[in-house]
C-alpha positions in Angstrom: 73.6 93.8 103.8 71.7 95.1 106.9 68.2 94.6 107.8 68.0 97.7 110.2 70.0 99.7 111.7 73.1 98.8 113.4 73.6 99.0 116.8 76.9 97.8 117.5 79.9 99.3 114.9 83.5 98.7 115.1 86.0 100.4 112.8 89.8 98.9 112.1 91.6 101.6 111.6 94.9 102.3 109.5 98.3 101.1 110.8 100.0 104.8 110.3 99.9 107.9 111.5 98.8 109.7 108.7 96.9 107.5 107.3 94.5 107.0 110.8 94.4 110.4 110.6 92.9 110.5 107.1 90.5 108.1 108.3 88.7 109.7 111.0 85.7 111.3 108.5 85.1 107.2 108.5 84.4 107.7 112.1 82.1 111.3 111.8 80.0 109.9 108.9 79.3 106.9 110.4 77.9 109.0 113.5 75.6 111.4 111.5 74.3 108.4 110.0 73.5 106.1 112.8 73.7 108.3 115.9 71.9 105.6 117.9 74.4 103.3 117.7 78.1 102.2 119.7 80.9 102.9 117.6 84.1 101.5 118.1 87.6 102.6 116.8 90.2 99.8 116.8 93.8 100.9 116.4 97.2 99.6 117.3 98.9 101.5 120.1 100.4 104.0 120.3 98.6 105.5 117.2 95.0 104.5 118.9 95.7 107.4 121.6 95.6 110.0 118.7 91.6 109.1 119.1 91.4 109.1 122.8 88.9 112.5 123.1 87.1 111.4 119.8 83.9 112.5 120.0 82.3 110.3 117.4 83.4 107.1 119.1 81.9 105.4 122.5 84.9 103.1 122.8 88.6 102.6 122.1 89.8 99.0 121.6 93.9 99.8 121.8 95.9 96.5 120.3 100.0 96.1 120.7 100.8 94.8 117.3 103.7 92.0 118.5 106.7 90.8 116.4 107.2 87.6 118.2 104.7 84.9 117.1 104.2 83.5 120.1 103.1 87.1 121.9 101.4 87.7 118.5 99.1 84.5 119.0 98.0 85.5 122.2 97.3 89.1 121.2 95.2 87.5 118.6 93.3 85.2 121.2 92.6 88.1 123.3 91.6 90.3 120.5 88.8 87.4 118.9 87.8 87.2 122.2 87.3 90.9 122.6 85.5 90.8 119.3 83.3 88.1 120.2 82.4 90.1 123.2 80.9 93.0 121.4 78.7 91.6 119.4 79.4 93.7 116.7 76.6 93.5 113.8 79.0 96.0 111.1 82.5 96.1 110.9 84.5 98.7 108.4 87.8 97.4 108.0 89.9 100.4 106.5 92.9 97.5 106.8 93.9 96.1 103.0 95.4 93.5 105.1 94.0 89.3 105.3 95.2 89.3 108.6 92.5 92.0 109.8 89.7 90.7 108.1 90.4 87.3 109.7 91.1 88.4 112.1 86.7 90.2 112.3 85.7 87.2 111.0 87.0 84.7 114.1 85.6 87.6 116.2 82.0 86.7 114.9 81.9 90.7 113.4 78.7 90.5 111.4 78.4 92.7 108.2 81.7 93.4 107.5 82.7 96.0 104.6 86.2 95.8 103.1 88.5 95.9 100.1 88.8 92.9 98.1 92.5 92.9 98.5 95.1 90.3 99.5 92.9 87.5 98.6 90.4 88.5 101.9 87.0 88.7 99.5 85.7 85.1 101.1 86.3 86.8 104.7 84.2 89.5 104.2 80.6 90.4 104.0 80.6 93.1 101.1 83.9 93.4 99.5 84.2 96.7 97.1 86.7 96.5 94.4 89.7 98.9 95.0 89.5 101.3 92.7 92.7 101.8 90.4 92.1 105.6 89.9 94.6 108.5 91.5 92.2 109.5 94.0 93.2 110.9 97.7 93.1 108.4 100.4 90.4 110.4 102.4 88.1 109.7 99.7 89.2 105.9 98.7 88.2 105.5 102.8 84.6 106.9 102.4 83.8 105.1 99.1 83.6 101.8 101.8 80.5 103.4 103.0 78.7 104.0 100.0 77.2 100.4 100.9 76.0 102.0 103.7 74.2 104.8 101.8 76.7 107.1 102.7 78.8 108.7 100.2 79.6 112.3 98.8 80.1 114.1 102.2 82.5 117.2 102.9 83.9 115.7 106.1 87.5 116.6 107.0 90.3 114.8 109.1 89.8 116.1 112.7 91.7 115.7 116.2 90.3 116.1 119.5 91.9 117.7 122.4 90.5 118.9 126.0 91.7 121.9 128.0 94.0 120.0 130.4 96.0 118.9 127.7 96.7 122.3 126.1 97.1 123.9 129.0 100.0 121.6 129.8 101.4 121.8 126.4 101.7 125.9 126.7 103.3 125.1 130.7 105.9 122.8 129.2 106.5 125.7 126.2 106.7 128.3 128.8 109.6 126.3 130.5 111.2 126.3 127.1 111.3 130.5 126.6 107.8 130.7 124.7 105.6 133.2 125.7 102.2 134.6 124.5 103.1 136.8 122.6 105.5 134.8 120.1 104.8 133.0 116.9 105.7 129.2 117.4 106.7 127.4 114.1 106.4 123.8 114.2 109.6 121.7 112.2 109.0 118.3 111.2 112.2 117.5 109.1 112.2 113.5 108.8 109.5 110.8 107.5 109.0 107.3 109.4 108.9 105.7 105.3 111.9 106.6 104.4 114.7 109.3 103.8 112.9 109.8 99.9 110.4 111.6 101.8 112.8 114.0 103.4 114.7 117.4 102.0 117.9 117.6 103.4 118.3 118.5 107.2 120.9 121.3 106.5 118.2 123.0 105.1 115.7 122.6 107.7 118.5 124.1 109.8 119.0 126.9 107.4 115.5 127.9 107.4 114.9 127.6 111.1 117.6 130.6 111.9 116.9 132.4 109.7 113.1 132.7 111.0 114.2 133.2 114.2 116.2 136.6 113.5 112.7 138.0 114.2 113.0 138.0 117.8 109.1 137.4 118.0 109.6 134.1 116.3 109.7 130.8 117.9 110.9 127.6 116.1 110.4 123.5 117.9 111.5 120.7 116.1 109.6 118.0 116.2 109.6 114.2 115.4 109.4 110.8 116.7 112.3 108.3 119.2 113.8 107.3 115.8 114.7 110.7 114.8 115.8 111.9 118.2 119.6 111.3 117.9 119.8 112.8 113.9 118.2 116.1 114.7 120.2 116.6 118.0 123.1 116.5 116.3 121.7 119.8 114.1 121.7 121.6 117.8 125.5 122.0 118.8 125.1 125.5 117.3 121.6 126.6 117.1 120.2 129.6 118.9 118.1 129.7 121.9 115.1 130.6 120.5 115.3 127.1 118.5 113.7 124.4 120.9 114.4 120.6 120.4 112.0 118.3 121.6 112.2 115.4 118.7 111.7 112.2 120.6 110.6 114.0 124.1 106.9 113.5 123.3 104.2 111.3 123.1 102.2 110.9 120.2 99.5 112.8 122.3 102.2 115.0 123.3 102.9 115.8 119.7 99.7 116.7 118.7 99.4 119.0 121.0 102.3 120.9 120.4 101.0 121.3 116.6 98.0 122.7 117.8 99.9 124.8 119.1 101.9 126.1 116.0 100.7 129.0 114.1 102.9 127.5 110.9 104.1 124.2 110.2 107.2 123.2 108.2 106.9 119.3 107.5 107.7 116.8 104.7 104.9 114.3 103.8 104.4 112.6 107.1 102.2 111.6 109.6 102.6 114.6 111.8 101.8 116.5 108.5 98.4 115.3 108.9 97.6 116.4 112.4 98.6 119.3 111.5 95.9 119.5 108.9 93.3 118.3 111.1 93.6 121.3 113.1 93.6 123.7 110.5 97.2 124.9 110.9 98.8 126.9 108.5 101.6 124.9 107.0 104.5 124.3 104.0 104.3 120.1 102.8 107.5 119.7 100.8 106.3 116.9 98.1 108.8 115.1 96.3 108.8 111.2 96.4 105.2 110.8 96.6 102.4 113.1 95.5 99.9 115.6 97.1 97.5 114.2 94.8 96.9 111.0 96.6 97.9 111.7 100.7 98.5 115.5 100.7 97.2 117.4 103.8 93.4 117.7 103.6 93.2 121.2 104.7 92.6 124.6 103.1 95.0 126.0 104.8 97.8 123.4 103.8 100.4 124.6 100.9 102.8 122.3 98.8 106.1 123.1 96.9 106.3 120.0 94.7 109.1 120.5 91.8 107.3 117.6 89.8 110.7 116.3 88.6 110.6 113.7 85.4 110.9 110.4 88.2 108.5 111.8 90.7 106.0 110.6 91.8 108.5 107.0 92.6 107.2 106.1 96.3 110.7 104.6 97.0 112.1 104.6 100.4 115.5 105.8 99.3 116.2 107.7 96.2 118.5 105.3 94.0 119.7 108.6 91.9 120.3 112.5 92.2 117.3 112.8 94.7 116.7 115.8 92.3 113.3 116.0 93.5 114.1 117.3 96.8 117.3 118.9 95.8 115.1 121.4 93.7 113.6 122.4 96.6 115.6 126.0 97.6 116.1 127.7 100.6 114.8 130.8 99.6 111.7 129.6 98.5 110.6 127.8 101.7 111.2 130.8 103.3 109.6 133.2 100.6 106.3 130.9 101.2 106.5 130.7 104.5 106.6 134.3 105.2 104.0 134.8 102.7 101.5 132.3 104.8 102.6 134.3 108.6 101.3 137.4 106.1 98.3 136.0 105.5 97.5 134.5 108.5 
């Protein structure tokens, strides 16, 4: 493996949201255990801005991930060139893809440390086995560094923000009717993966006005472009203490408006996650997939998950009653989430 300490470290990060956000412990253990050395995060854009103010990175590389093969050919050029610029003697590829470790191994990326998946073992310099067993993706991330003598820490997802940033976020909530003194609920109601993800939006509706009959309660909804049009339509009749700004935010943007939130209403999803890596109080409703393996890595997170016979199916679209989610009532969202504005 090595012979010394590295001084040059570049990190391929995950492809989603949630998932890059799951993997930035990668990024802190690395930096307690080689504090001398360059680390570099590499992430397609937009999601590489979610690590802008990192503070365990010196460098951002920022990739646009092209559907055309010709643009996708010269984004690859430019990125083995960019590799081969660094001189980068150990790479961490937290990528399953062949693609990505081909991609470090044009780039001349000494040392690199990956799964032995999608028939990439020849590619890389230590390739780990991926282990079969139900464990959390924040762990199946760290066990890539056990080469590295790093293993069994207690490091949790984390976001960084600077002052300018949530200063503007609490100007443009201001413009919106929010004020100091309020209690801002964050709503995520969709999932990028799939409607299986997602309890029904009538109900997300449901819970939102009700919360807002306490006059001290604020409620956003939040969410990505692709969801812009499907929650606006839930707005022709909502009060004015509801706010809508699905698809009028950047990913940056985002963040900082759940930071913002003193409760968080989400299915499993990458905004979820950011949530979680700033400690916010929030509900994760759990039907298609399971908590077990990419359920918000916070102490502070809480999960209604009916456990129903098919669940879970990781489908995209429920092929039958959708009984998972259906299960899910009203009255117990809003029973817990009271329960966690109590206690917090």
């Amino acid at each position: 493996m090595l012979n010394g300490e590295p001084k040059n470290i570049i990190v391929r990060m995950p492809n989603w949201v949630g998932d890059l956000v799951m993997a930035t412990p990668v990024l802190y253990d690395l930096k307690q255990k080689f504090p001398e050395a360059s680390i570099t995060a590499m992430a397609k854009e937009p999601l590489c801005s979610l690590l802008k103010k990192d503070k365990n990175i010196n460098e951002l590389f920022c990739f646009k991930k092209q559907k055309n093969i010709f643009l996708r050919r010269r984004e690859n050029k430019n990125i083995i060139e960019n590799l081969r610029e660094g001189l980068y003697d150990l790479g961490v590829l937290l990528t399953n893809s062949f693609s990505s470790a081909w991609l470090f191994s044009q780039g001349k990326v000494k040392n690199t440390i990956g799964y032995k998946k999608d028939f990439r073992a020849l590619l890389l310099d230590t390739s780990m086995p991926f282990s079969r067993e139900k464990e959390h993706l924040v762990i199946k991330y760290k066990q890539l560094l056990k080469p590295l003598g790093i293993e069994n820490t207690k490091s949790r997802p984390k976001l960084y923000l600077d002052d300018k940033e949530i200063k503007q976020t609490k100007e443009l909530l201001y413009q919106r009717g929010f004020s100091d003194g309020n209690t801002l609920i964050g709503i995520n109601p969709l999932a990028q993966y799939g409607s299986a993800k997602c309890w029904p939006l009538d109900r997300f509706k449901e819970v939102a006005i009700r919360l807002t009959q306490d006059e001290n309660n604020r409620v956003v909804f939040l969410g990505d472009n692709s969801s812009k049009d499907i929650i606006k339509k839930l707005f022709s009749d909502m009060p004015k203490n509801i706010i809508n700004l699905s698809g009028r935010t950047t990913l940056r943007e985002l963040s900082c408006i759940i930071h913002e939130c003193d409760l968080f209403l989400t299915n499993d999803s990458g905004p979820m996650h950011i949530a979680a890596a700033f400690d916010i109080p929030e509900l994760a409703l759990f039907g298609s997939t399971t908590q077990n393996l990419t359920g918000p890595y916070s102490e502070k997170a809480h999960i209604i998950n009916k456990n129903v016979k098919c669940s879970p199916c990781f489908k995209r679209t429920c092929p039958i009653d959708f009984k998972c989610m259906q299960e899910i009532q009203v009255d117990e969202v809003m029973d817990q989430l009271l329960k966690i504005l109590k206690n917090a």
